[in-house]
C-alpha positions in Angstrom: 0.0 0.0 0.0 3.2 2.5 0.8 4.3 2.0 -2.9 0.4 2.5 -4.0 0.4 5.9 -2.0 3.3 7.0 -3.5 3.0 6.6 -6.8 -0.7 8.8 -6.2 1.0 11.3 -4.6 3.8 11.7 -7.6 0.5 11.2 -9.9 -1.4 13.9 -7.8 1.9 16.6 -7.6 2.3 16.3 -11.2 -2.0 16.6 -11.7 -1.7 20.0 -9.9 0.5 21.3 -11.9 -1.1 20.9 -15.1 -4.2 22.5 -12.9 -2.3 25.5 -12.3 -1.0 26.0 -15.5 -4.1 25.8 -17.9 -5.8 28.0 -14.5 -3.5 30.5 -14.5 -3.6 30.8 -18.1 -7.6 30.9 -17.9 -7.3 33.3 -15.3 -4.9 35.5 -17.2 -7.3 35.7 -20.3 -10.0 37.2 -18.5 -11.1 40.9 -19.8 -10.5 43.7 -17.0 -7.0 44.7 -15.2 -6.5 43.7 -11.6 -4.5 46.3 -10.7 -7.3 48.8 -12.2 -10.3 47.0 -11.0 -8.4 47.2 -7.4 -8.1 51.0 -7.6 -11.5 51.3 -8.1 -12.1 49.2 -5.4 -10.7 50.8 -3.0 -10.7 54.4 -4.4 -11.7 57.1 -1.7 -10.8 60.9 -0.8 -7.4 59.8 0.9 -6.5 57.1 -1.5 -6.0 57.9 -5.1 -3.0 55.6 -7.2 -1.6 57.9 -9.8 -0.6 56.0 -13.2 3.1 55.6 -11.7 1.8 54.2 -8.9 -0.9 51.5 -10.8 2.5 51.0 -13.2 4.2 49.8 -9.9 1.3 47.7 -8.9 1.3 45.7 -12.2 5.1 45.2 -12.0 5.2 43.9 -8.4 1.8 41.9 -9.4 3.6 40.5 -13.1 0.9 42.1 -14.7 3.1 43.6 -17.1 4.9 39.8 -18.3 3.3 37.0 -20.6 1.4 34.9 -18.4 3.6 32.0 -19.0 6.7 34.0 -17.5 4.3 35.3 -14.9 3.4 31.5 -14.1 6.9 30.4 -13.8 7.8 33.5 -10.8 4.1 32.5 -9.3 5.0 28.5 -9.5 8.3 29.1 -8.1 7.1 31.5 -4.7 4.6 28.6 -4.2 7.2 25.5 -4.0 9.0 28.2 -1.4 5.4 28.1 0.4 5.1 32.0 -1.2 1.5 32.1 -2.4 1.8 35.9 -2.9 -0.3 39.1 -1.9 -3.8 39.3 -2.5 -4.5 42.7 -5.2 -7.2 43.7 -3.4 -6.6 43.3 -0.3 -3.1 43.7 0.0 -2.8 40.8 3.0 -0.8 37.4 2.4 -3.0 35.0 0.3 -2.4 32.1 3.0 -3.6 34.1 5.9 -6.6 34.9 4.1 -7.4 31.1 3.5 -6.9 30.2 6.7 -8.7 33.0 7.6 -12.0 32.3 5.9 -11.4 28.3 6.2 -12.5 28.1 9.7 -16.2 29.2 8.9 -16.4 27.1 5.9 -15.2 24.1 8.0 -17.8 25.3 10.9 -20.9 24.9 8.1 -19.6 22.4 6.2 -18.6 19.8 9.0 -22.0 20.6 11.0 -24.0 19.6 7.7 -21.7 16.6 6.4 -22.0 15.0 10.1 -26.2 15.9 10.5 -26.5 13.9 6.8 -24.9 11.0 7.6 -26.4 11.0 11.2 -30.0 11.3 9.8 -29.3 9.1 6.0 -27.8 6.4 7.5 -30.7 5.6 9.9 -33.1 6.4 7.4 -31.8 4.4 4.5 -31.9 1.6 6.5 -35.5 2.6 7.3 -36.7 2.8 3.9 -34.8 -0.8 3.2 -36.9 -2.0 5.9 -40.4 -0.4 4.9 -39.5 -1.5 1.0 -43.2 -0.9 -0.9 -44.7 0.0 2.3 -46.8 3.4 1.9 -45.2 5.1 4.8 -41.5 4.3 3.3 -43.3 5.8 -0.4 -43.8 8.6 1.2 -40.8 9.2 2.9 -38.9 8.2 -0.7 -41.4 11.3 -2.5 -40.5 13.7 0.0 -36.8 12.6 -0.3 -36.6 13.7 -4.2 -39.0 16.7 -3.7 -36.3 17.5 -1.4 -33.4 17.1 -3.2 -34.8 18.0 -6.1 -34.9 22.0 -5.1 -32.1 23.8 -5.8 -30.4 25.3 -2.5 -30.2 29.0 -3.6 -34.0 28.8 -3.9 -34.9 27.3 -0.8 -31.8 29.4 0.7 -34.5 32.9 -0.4 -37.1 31.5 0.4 -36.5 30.9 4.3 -34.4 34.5 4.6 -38.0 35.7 3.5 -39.6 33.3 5.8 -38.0 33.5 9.2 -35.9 36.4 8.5 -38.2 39.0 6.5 -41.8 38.0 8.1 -41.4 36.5 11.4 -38.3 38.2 11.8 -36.6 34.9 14.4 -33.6 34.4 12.6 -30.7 36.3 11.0 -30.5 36.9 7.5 -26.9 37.4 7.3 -23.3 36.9 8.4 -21.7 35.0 11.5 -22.4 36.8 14.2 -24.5 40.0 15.8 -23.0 43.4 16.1 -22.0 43.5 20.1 -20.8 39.6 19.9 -17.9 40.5 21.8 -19.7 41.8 24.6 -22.3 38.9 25.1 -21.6 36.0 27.9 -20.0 32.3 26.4 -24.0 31.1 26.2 -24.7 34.5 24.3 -21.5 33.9 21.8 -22.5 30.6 21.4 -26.7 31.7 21.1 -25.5 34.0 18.8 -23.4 32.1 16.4 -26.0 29.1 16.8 -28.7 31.1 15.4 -26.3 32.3 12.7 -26.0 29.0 11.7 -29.1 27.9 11.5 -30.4 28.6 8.0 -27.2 28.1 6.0 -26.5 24.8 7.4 -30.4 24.0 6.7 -29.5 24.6 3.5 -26.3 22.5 3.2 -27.6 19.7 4.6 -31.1 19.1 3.1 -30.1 17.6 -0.4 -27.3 16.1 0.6 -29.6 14.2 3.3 -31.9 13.1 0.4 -29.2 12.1 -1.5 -27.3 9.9 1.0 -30.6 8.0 2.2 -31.0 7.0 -1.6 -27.5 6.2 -1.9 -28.1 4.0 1.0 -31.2 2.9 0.1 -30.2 1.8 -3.2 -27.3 -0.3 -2.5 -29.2 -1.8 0.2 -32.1 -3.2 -2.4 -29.4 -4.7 -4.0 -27.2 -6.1 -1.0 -30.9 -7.9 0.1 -31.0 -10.1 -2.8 -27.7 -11.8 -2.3 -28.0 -15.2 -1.3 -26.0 -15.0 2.0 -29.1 -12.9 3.3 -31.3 -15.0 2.4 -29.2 -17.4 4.7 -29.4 -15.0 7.0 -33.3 -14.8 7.3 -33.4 -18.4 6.9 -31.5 -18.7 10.4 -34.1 -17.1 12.2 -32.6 -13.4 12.6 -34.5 -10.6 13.1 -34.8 -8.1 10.2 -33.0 -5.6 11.8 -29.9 -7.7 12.6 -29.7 -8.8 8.9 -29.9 -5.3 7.6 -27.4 -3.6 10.0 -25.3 -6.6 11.1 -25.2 -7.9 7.2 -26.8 -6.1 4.5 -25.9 -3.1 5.5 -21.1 -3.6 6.2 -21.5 -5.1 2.8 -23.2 -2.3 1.0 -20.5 0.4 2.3 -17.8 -0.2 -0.2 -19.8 2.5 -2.7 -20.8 4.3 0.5 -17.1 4.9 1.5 -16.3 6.3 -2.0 -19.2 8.6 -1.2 -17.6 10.3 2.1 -14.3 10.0 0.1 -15.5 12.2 -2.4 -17.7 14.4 0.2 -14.8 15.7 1.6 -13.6 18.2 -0.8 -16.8 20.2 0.4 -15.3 20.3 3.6 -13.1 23.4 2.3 -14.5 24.7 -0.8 -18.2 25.0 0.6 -20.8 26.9 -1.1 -20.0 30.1 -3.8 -23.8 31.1 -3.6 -24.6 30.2 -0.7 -22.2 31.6 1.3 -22.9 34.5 -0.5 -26.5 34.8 -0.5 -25.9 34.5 3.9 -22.9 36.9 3.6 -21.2 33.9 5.4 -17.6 34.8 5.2 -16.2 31.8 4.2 -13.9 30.3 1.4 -17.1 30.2 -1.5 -17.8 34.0 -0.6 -14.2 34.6 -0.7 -13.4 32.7 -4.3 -16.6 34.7 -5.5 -15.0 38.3 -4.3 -11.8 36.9 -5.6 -13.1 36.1 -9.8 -15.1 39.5 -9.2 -11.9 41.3 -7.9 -9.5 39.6 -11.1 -7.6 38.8 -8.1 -5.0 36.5 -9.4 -3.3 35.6 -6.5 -6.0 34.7 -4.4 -7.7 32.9 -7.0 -5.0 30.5 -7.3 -4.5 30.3 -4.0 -8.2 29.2 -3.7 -8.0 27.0 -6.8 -4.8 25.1 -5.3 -6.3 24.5 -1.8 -9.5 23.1 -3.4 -7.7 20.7 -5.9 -5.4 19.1 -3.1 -8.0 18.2 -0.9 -9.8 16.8 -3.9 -7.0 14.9 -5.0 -6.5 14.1 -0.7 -10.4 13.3 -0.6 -10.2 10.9 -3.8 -6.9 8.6 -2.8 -8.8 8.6 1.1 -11.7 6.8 -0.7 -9.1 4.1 -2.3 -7.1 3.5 0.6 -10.6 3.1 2.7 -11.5 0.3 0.2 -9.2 -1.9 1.5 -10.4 -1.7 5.1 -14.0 -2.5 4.3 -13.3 -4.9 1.7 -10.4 -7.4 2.7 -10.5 -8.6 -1.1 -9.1 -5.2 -2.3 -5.6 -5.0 -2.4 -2.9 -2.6 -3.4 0.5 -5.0 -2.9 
């Protein structure tokens, strides 16, 4: 498996950098100058560039160098651990990250552990009930669910419970006066923060994940060692979750392999329809911005933990499937 995990990783290094080539050169095509874009950003009485000053900006930036020259400076800074300074912002692209990864991870971990909480206890549920009405039901309110799109239901409840009852907050992580309030008020506070934009997160991806599991466990059922199972007097609970149900999480593994790039790129809309100032809002200002920097910056920490999520589901397979080896 060591020799397996290797070989990914020299796979995986060499994946990145043809992302970050045909990115930056994507990136670099784009109509509308950074270093412009940011004067007008940030353009006020006190602070007005003159055109030596937006000359400089490009130079420091390598604005003013093919893109392919401009790659090779940015590709070497990042080896170094370098991943520049944002244009707009003028702070160091790997603060930001970390910066805004914390309340991505906050949303994103809340939701991914709520959906397989609630899916896996349902999906065995609706194997159980199979053709019953109550588990037909459950299975049509499952795809209404999962067939709404999230930035749709995300309006609709800011209108709900933030516009008309007015019980919620419609935007960003916490209350003006948060440092003042007690731990319970902090934690209050940011609950009821969280409340809406998690709801959101987690809705489809619960519908999802209790069809997933559902699915594989109206396959698993027909196998003849369950039938064995059944035929040795075991209840129907013990068959499904003792048997059915370990040998139907090989596909469900590659699921919460591949779930884990979420973890950090989270939601561009949502995030910014909540003002939640996480890394989707912040990849979002970033394109709008032309911020080259901390779009690649964004783009490079989202591909790894792709790449991280995808050999995790691999290696997984071979401790819930003794027949998969990598020797």
């Amino acid at each position: 498996m060591f020799a397996y995990t290797v070989r990914r990783c020299l796979l995986g290094f060499l994946t990145l950098l043809l992302i970050s080539f045909v990115v930056y050169g994507l990136i670099r095509a784009m109509p509308g100058d950074p270093a412009a874009i940011s004067e007008m950003q940030t353009q006020n009485v006190s602070i007005q560039l003159s055109q030596e000053q937006i000359a400089q900006m490009r130079k420091y930036f390598g604005l003013d160098k093919h893109w392919t020259l401009a790659y090779r400076d940015w590709l070497g800074k990042t080896l170094r651990g370098d991943f520049g300074i944002s244009v707009r912002w003028r702070l160091p692209v790997r603060d930001m990250i970390l910066t805004a990864m914390g309340p991505t991870l906050l949303l994103s971990v809340t939701s991914l552990v709520l959906a397989y909480l609630l899916s896996v206890p349902l999906g065995l549920y609706a194997s159980h009930r199979s053709g019953k009405p109550d588990e037909r039901v459950l299975s049509t309110f499952l795809y209404i669910l999962y067939s709404f799109p999230s930035y749709v239901v995300a309006i609709f409840l800011l209108l709900i419970f933030g516009v008309e009852l007015g019980i919620l907050p419609v935007s960003g992580m916490r209350s003006q006066g948060y440092e003042e309030l007690s731990t319970a008020g902090k934690v209050r506070d940011l609950f009821t923060h969280m409340i809406l934009p998690v709801t959101c997160y987690t809705y489809g991806s619960l519908a999802y994940y209790t069809r997933f599991i559902r699915s594989n466990l109206a396959e698993v059922v027909r196998q003849d060692y369950i039938r064995t199972a059944r035929a040795k007097g075991l209840t129907e609970g013990t068959v499904l979750v003792k048997h059915a149900f370990r040998n139907a999480l090989v596909p469900f593994v590659t699921l919460i392999g591949l779930s884990l790039p979420t973890l950090l790129s989270g939601s561009v809309i949502l995030e910014r329809i909540f003002a939640w100032p996480g890394m989707g809002r912040l990849f979002f200002e970033a394109i709008d911005g032309r911020d080259y920097p901390l779009i690649m910056g964004l783009t490079m920490a989202f591909s790894v933990i792709i790449l991280l999520g995808t050999l995790l589901a691999d290696l997984l397979y071979a401790l819930v499937d003794p027949r998969i080896t990598y020797s």
